[in-house]
Structure formats: C-alpha cells, structure tokens
N, C-alpha and C positions, 0 to 999 in steps of 0.2 A: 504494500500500500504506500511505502514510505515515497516508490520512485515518483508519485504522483504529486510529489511535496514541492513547491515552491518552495526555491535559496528563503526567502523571508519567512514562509512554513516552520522549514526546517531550523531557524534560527529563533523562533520561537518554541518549537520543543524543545531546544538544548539550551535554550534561557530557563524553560519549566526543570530543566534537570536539575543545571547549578541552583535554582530557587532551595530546590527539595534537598540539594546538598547543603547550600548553604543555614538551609534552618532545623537542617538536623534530623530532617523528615523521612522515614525509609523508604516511602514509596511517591511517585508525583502523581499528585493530584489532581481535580481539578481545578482547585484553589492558584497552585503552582503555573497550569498554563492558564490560566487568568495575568498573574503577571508575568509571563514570556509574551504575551498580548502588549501587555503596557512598555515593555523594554523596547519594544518594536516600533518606534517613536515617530511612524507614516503609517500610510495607508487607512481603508476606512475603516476596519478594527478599533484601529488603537484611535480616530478620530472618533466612533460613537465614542467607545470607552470616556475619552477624555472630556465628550463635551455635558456626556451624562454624570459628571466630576467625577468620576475614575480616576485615581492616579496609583503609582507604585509603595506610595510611602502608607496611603489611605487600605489599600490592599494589604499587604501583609502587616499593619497593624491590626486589620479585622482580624487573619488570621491567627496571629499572635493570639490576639483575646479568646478566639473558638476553640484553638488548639492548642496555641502554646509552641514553644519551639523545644524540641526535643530527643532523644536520640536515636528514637522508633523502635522503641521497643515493641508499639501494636502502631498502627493504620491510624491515619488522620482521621476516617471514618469510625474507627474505634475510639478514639480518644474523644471525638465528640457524644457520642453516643452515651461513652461513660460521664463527660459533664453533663449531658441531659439527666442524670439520675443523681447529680449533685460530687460525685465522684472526678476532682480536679488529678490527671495525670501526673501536673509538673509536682505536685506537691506530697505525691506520693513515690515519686524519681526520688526528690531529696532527702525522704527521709530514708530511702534504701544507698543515698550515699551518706546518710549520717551515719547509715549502722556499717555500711561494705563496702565505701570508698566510693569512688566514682563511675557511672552509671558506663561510661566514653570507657572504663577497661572493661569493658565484659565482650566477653566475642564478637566479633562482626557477624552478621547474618552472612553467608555464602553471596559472592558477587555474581551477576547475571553475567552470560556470555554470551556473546556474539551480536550480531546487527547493528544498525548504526547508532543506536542508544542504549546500548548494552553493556556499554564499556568503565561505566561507573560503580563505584566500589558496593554499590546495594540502593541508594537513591536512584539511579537511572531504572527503578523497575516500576511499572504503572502501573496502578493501583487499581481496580475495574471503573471505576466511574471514568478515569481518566483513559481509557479503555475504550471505554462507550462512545467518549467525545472524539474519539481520534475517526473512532467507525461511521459514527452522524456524520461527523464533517466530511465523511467522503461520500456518504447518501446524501449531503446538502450542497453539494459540487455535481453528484452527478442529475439530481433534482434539478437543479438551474443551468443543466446541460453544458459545463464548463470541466474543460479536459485539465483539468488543474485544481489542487488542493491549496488553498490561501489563507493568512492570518483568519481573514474573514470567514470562509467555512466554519475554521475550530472556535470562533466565536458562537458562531451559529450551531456549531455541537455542544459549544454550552449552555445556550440557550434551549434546546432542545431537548436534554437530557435533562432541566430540572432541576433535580434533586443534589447535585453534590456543593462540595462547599462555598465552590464559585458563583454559583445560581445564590445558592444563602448569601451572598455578603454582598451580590445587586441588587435581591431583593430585601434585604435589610435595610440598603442604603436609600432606600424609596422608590428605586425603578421596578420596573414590571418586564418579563422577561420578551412578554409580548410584543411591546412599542420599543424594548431595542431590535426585536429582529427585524421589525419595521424598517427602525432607521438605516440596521446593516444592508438591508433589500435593497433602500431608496438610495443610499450611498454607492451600492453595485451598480444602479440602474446612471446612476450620475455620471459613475467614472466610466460608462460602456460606450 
C-alpha cells in the first residue's frame, strides 16, 4: 500500500513514528499521525488543520493530558481506557520506579522488522486504529478516484474512522469531524 504514498504521505508517517518515539509511546497512533499532519507545514491537510486552530504544540499537549507520555508498557488505547475508570498510568509507572528503579530499564518489547517503517526500535509498530487510518485513507483516495495517497487522504482516514484519539482531541477541541471533511473535500476540489 505504502508505494501508493506520496514523498509528503510518506513524511508524514515517519513524523507519526518519531512522535511515538519521541513520547515514549510503543505503538503510533492515531493521535501521532495527527501531528505528522501538523509537521507537514503545506498542503490542504495541514491548512484545515491549522485554520480549525490545530497546531503541534495544542496536539500533543491534548495528548499529554489523555495519555501521558510514557514508556509503553500497554497501548495508548489502553492507557486511556484505564483513565476512563479513574486508573492514571503515569502515576502508577512511578510508583513501580519508586519500589524497582526505573521503568526505561526493563526490557524492550522485540523490534518490528522489515518494510519501510519497521525499522524502529518498537515505536514504529501501529497500533490498529492507526491501522484503520492508513486502510481508509486508501479507500478515500481511491473513493475520489485519485491514483495517489496524500496528507489529505490520512486526514480523511481520520476523520472516518472516528473513534481513536485523534478524532477525540478534534472533537474535544469543538470541531465536528463532519464539516472538517467538508473542508478537506472543498480544499481538494480548490486545489484540482
């Protein structure tokens, strides 16, 4: 599916990997290429994003709050889920390095092999929701009859799929997932 990636696609999954590296996160989310969208600093993606005030700093601070930044010991998905029932991960990390040191020397999970985002020490593995969006985005490319997968698409697979944490922190922020696909549509139809 990957060859169908646009250079700016593709520089957008591998922004979502370093996200996921850099916050500690085992697997990328859809939270993650939410801001591989935002690093992406053109196209009409990252213009809805930005004009619906989307920014990078506003994004993984949501995330921060929902999840936390972490070593991944379980799924961003898991870790939310556990704060839904009042159950804060990071706060139960520290108290397991108050009792057995530091959470960052306990094994690594096994590194993912092979393909073009594989190459990362355990963060480059996708998470299913993050999964989902890669799959949408190529039914939303091939839906709008366009021989190419773009920022836009994987926006549009996140809009489409909903439910993961990226859908949550648009629709938190007051938008409605419906009148961005709107925009990302009318922005398609602008730039054709």
């Amino acid at each position: 599916m990957f060859e169908r990636f646009t250079r700016t696609a593709r520089d957008v999954v591998r922004a979502a990997c370093d996200e996921a590296e850099s916050m500690r996160h085992r697997q990328v989310g859809t939270q993650h290429l939410l801001l591989g969208l935002l690093r992406e600093e053109n196209g009409v993606a990252y213009t809805v994003l930005r004009d619906a005030g989307m920014s990078r700093e506003r994004v993984r601070a949501e995330i921060e709050r929902l999840v936390g930044s972490r070593s991944g010991i379980l799924s961003d998905e898991d870790a939310a889920a556990l704060k839904t029932i009042g159950i804060d991960l990071d706060t139960v990390l520290s108290r397991i390095e108050e009792s057995f040191g530091p959470v960052s020397q306990l094994p690594a999970p096994p590194a993912s092999r092979g393909g073009l985002f594989g190459r990362r020490r355990g963060s480059g593995r996708f998470g299913p929701r993050a999964k989902k969006v890669l799959e949408l985005a190529l039914r939303e490319a091939i839906r709008l009859r366009h021989n190419y997968i773009g920022p836009e698409h994987i926006l549009l697979g996140i809009l489409r799929e909903g439910d993961g944490l990226a859908a949550k922190i648009l629709t938190e922020a007051g938008l409605t997932l419906d009148g961005l696909r709107r925009q990302v549509l009318a922005g398609l139809d602008k730039a054709a």
